[in-house]
N, C-alpha and C positions, 0 to 999 in steps of 0.2 A: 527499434521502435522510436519513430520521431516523436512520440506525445509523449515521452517521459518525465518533464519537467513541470506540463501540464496535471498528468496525474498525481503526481507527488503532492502538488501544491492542493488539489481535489481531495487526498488522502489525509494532508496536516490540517485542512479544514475541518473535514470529518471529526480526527481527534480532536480538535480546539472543541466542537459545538458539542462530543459528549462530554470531555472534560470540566467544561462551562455548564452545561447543562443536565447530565445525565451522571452526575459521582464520580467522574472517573477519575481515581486518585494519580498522585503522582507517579507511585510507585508502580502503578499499572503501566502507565505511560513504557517507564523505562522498562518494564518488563517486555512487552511489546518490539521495543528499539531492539532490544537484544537477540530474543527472539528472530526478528526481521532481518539482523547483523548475521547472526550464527545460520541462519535459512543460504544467504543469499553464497556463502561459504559450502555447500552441498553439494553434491552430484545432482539436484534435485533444482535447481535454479535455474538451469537453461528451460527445462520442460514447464515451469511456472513461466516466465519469462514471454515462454512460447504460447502458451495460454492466455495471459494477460493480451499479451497482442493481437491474439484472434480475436477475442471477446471485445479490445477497444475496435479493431475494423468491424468488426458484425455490427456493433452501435453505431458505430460513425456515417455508416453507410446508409443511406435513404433506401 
C-alpha cells in the first residue's frame, strides 16, 4: 500500500484534534498505541491491511 505514510499522518491528526479537542486523555492515547502494536503482531493484520487498502482505492478513485 503506497499511501501508508500518508494515512498515518491523516490517523495522528485525527488523534491530536480529539485529544485537543474532544477529552482524550493521555492514557487513552497509549492505550490505543498498544492496542494498534499488539493488533498489528496477529494472524489478523494481513486481512486488516487488506481492507484498509481496498477501502483507501474505492476512495481514491473518481
Amino acid at each position: 500500500m503506497n499511501v501508508s505514510v500518508p494515512l498515518v499522518v491523516i490517523l495522528g491528526a485525527v488523534v491530536w484534534v480529539a485529544w485537543r479537542y474532544m477529552g482524550l486523555r493521555g492514557w487513552h492515547i497509549a492505550v490505543c498505541l498498544l492496542f494498534g502494536f499488539f493488533l498489528a503482531a496477529t494472524s489478523a493484520a494481513p486481512e486488516i491491511r487488506r481492507l484498509v487498502s481496498v477501502l483507501v482505492q474505492s476512495v481514491s478513485q473518481p
